[in-house]
C-alpha positions in Angstrom: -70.9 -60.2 7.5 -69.2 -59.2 10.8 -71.3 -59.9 13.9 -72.6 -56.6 15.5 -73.9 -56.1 18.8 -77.5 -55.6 19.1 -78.9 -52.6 19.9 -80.6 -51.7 23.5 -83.8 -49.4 23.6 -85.2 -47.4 27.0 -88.3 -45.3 27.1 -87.3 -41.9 28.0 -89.5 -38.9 29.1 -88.8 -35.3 29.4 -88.4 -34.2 33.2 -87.8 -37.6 34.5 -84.6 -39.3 35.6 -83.7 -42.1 33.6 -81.6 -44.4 35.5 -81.1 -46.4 33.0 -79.7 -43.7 31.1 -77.5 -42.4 34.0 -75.9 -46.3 34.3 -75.0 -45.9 30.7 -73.0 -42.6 30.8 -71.5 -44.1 34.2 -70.0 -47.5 32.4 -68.6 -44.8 29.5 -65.4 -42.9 30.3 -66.1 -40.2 28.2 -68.6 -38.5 26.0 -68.6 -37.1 22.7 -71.0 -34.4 22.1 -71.7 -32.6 18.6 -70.5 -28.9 18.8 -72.5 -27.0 15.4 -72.8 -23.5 15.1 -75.1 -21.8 12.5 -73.6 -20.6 9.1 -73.4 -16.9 10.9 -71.1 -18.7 13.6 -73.9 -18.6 16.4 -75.1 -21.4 18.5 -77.5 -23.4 17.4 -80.8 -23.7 18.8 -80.7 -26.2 21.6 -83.2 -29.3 21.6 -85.2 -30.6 24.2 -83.4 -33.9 23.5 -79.7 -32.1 24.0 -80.9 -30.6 27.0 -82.3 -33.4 28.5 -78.9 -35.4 27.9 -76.8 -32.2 29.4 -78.9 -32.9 32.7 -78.0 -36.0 32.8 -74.4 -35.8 31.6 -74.0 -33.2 35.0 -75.7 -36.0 37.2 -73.3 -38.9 36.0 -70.3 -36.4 36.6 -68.7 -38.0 32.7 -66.5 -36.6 30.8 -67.3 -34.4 27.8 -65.5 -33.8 24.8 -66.5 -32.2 21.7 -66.4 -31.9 18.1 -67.3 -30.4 15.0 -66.6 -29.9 11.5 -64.8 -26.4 10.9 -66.8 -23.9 8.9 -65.0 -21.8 6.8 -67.4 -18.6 7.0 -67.0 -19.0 11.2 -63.6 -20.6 12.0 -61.5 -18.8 9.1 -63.1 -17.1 6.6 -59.3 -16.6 4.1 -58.5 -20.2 4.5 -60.3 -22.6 2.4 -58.6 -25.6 4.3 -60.6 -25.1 6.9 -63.5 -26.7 5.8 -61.8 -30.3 5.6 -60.7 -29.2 9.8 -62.7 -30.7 13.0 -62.5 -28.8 16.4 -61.8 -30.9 19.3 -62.7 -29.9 22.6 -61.7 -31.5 25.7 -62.4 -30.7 29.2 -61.3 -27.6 30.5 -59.4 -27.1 27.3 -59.9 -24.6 24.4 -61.0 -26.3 21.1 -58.0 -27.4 18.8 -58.4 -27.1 15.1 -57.4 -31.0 13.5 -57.0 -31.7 10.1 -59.1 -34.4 8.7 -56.3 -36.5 8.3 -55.0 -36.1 11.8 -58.2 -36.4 13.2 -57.4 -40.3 13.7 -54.2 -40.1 15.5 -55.7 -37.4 17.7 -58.8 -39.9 18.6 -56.4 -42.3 19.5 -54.2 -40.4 21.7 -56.7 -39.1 23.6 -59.2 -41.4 24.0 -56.5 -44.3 24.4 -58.2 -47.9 26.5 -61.1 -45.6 27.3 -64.3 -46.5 26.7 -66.0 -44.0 25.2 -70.4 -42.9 23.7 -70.5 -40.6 20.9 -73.6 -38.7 20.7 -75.5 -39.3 17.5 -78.2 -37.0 18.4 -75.6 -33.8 18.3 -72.6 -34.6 16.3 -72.8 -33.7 12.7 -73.1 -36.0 9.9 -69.2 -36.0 9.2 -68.2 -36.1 12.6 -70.5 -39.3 13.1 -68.4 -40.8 9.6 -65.0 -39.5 10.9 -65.1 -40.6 14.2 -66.5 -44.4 13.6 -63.4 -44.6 10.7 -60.7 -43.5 13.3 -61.9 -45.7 15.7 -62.1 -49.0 13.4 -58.7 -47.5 12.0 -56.8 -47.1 15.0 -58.8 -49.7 17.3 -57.1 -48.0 20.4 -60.2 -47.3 22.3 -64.2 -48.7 22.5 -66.7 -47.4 20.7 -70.4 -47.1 21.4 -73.3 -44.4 20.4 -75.9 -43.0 21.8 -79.4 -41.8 19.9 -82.7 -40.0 21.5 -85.3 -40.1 19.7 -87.9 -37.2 19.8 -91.3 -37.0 20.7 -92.2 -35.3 17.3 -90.7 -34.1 14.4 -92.6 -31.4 13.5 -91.7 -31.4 9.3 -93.2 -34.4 8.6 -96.3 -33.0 10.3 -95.8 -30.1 8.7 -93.5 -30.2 5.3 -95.5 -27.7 3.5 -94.1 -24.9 6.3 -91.1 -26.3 6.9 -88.2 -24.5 4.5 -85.6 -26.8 2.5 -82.7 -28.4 4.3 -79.5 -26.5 2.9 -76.7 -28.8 1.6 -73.1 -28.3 0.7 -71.6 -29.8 -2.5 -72.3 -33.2 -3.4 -68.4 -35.4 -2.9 -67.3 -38.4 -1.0 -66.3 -37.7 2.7 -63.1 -37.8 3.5 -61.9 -41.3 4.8 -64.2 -42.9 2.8 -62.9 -42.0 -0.8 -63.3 -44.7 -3.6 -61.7 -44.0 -7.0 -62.5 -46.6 -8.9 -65.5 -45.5 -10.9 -64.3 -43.7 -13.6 -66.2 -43.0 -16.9 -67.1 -45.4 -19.3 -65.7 -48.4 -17.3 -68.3 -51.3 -18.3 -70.1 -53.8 -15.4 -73.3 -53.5 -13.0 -74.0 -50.3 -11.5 -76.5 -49.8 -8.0 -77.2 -46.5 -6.8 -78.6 -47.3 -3.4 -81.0 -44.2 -1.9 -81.6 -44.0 2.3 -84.6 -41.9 1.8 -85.1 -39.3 4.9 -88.2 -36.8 4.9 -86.1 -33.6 3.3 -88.2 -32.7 -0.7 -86.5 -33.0 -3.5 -82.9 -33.8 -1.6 -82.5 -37.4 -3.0 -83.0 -35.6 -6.9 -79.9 -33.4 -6.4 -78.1 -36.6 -6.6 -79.9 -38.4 -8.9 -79.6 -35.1 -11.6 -75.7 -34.3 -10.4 -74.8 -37.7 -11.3 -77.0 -38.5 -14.8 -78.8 -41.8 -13.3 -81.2 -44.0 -15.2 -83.8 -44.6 -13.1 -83.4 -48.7 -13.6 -80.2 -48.8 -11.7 -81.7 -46.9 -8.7 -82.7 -48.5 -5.7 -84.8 -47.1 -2.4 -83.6 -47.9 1.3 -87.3 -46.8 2.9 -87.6 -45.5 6.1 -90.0 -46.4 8.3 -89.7 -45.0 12.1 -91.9 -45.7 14.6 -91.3 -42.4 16.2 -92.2 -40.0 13.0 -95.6 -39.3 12.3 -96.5 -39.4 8.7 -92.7 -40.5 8.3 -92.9 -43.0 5.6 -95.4 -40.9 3.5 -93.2 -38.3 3.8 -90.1 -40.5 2.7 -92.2 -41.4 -0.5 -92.6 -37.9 -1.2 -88.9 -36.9 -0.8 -87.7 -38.1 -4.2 -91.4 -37.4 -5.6 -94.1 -40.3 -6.2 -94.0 -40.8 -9.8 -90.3 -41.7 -9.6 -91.3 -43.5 -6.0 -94.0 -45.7 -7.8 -91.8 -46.5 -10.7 -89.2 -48.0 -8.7 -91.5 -49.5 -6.4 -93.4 -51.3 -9.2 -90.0 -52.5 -10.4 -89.6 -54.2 -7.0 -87.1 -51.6 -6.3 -87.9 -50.4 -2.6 -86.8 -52.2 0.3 -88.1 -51.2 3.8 -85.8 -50.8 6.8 -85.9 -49.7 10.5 -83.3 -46.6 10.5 -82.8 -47.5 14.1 -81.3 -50.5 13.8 -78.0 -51.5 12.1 -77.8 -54.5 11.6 -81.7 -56.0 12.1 -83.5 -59.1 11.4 -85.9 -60.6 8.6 -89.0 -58.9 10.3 -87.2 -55.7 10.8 -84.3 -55.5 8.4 -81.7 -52.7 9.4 -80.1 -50.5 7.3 -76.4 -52.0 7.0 -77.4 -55.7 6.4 -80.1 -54.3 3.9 -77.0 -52.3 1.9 -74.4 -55.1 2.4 -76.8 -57.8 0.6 -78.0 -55.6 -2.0 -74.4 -54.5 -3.1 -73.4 -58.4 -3.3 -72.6 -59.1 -7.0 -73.1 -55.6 -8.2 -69.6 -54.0 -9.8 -69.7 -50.7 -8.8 -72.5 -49.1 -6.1 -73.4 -45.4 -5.2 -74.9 -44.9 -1.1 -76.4 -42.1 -0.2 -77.3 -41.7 3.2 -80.2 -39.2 3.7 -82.8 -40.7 6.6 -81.9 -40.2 10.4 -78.8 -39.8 11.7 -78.4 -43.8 12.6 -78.4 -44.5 9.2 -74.8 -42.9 8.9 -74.0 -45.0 11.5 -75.1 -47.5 9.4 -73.3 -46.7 6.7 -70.0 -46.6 8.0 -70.8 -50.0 9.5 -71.4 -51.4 6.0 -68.3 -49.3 4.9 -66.4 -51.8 7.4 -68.1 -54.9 5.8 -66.6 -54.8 2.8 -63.5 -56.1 1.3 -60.9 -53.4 0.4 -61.7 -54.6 -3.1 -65.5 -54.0 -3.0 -64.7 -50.9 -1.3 -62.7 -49.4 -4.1 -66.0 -49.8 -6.4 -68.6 -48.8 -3.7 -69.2 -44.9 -3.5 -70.2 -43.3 -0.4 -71.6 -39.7 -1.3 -73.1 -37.2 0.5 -74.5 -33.5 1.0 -73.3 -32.3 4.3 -76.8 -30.3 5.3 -76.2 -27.4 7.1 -77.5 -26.7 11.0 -80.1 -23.8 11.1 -82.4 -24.2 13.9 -84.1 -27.3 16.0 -85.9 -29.6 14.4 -87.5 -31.7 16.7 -90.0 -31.9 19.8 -89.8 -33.8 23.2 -87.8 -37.1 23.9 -89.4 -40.6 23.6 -86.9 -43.6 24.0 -83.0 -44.0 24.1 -81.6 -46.0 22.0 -77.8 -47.7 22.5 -75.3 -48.8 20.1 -72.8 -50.4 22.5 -69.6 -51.9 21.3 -69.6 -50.5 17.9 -65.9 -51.1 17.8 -63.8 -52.7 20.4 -60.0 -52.4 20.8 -57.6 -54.4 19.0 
């Protein structure tokens, strides 16, 4: 397994300067912010956790860039490319549709021997996946991420009230495409779950794809910073399943925080990479908090090219509706994620 950095934690409160904070956007020479709008093409609601991170962006004086996936019903409603497109801002410059494929070169070019923190707090899930494949692709400029965690998250406190996550279709992201699990090719099979706190969302793929519950394993989440968060992971896929699989000695407990982690506190990454050892051909699906794609990627860069072309990464692209979280409790750093070459 390839050595990654450990990961750096601050407390963090709203209102309050975090110099800490400040000296990492200083030692960055840019950063990369999350740009989603709202199915209707409006901004979405800003969190306290984005806001505190503007202030401080303006007090460090860094550079921000940023990007998001395009959105077919916003960006070009009668063009149905657009959807595999990301919109790159820069500073002082208007955003510039990419094509997926492009998106690497682009990276590279413009971020070339800088070093630069991508926001996992704003940047959509398939941004976070693009971005850390470019930059272990083209290895032209240094890589770290940022993540703020919040105070509360209000839909584990209150699931009941909160309404379903909405989720595109089901497919492997782009960049990360494996095509060698066709039908009725014989060997091992692991479908390997990263359970977040959404009902019902880990079932879409369980029923989409026809899997016996016996090759299904649970990545739990446990975070110290979501009340009621692992009872609330249980209940995503539904207990019965949950207990079934956890009886079967099925469920493995992680910190989503952490990438790579250690035998008290496994991470997510280290957790997938030994589970997939000796297994043919394995499914992820990354549903906790947005470090767990991070995660994933990570583990994506593990692997062998042949272990990749029988290891599935599939996901549900959820769709931005509103804020979903309260306050700010700690920053967390992912520093030197990639390096370059």
């Amino acid at each position: 397994m390839n050595e990654i950095a450990s990961e750096r934690v601050f407390p963090a409160r709203l209102n309050q300067v975090n110099p800490d904070l400040l000296a990492i956007l200083a030692g960055h020479d840019a950063v990369l912010l999350g740009d989603e709008l709202k199915p209707n093409g409006q901004a979405c609601d800003i969190e306290q956790r984005q806001q505190y991170l503007d202030q401080h962006l303006a007090a460090a004086q860094t550079t921000a860039w940023r990007l998001r996936a395009g959105n077919a019903a916003v960006d070009d409603a009668g063009d149905s490319r657009v959807k595999d497109r990301f919109l790159l801002t820069g500073p002082g410059a208007p955003a510039a549709p990419v094509p997926w494929y492009e998106l690497p070169a682009v990276l590279s070019q413009a971020f070339r021997g800088k070093r630069v923190l991508a926001d996992l707090t704003s940047l959509g899930g398939s941004s976070v996946l693009q971005v850390h494949a470019a930059a272990m692709g083209q290895q032209t400029f240094g890589l770290s991420y940022l993540y703020l965690t919040p105070e509360q998250y209000p839909q584990t406190q209150r699931p009941d009230e909160t309404p379903p996550v909405v989720t595109r279709t089901i497919k492997q992201p782009h960049g990360y495409r494996s095509f060698g699990q066709e039908q009725g090719e014989g060997g091992t099979r692991q479908h390997l779950i990263v359970l977040g706190f959404d009902r019902h969302r880990p079932n879409k793929f369980i029923e989409h794809y026809q899997w016996p519950n016996e090759e299904i394993r649970l990545l739990l989440c446990k975070p110290a910073y979501v009340e009621q968060g692992e009872e609330q992971a249980r209940k995503s896929i539904g207990q019965a399943l949950f207990e079934e699989l956890e009886c079967a000695g099925r469920v493995h407990e992680v910190n989503p925080l952490r990438v790579v982690g250690v035998a008290a506190s496994p991470g997510v990454a280290d957790t997938l990479y030994g589970l997939a050892q000796g297994v043919d051909y394995v499914d992820v699906v990354p549903l906790g908090p947005k470090p767990t794609l991070l995660a994933v990627a990570v583990f994506w860069h593990m692997l062998t090219e042949a272990q990749r072309e029988r290891t599935r990464l599939l996901y549900d692209f959820p769709v931005v509706r509103q804020s979903r979280s309260v306050g700010i409790k700690q920053v967390w750093l992912y520093p030197n994620m990639v390096t370059q070459g």
